[in-house]
C-alpha positions, 0 to 999 in steps of 0.5 A, spaced: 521 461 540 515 466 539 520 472 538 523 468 532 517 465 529 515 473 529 522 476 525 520 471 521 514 472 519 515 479 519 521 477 514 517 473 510 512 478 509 517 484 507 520 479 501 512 478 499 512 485 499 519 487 495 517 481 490 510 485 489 514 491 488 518 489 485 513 486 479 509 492 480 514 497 478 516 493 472 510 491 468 508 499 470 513 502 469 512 510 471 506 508 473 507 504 479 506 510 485 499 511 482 498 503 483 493 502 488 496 496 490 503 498 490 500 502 496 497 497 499 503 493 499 508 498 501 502 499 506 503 491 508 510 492 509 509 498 514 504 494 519 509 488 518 515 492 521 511 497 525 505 495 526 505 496 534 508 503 533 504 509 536 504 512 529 501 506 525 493 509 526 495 516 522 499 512 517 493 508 516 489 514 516 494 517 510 494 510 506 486 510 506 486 517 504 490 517 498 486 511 496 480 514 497 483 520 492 486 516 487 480 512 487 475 519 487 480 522 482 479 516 478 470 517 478 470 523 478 471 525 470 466 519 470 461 522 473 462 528 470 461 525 463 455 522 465 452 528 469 452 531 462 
């Protein structure tokens, strides 16, 4: 009973994901991999199929770091402006 109720769960988990996506992709267009919540939801998907698996803190860390650099490149020329 448990073992269905989790494919389940992880299926309804995977549908949420595709369908912000999906969403994602088509009101963005090209812009959908620079997204930060296209990641986030690509990253959802992961941890709901593998989040057991012995690679999941090194994909955590990936995820964290390319957020951390769209979000970096993003204020940097912010910064810059300002600093003069």
């Amino acid at each position: 009973m448990t073992f269905d109720f989790l494919r389940t769960r992880a299926a309804l988990h995977l549908v949420a994901c595709a369908g912000l996506l999906g969403w994602r992709a088509w009101t963005l267009r090209s812009d959908v991999w620079y997204d930060w919540v296209s990641i986030i939801a690509l990253y959802w998907s992961y941890s709901a199929v593998a989040s057991k698996s012995r690679a999941w803190p090194s994909v955590t860390t990936a995820v964290m770091g390319v957020l951390l650099g769209i979000y970096a490149a993003g204020q940097l020329p912010r910064l810059l402006g300002w600093s003069g």
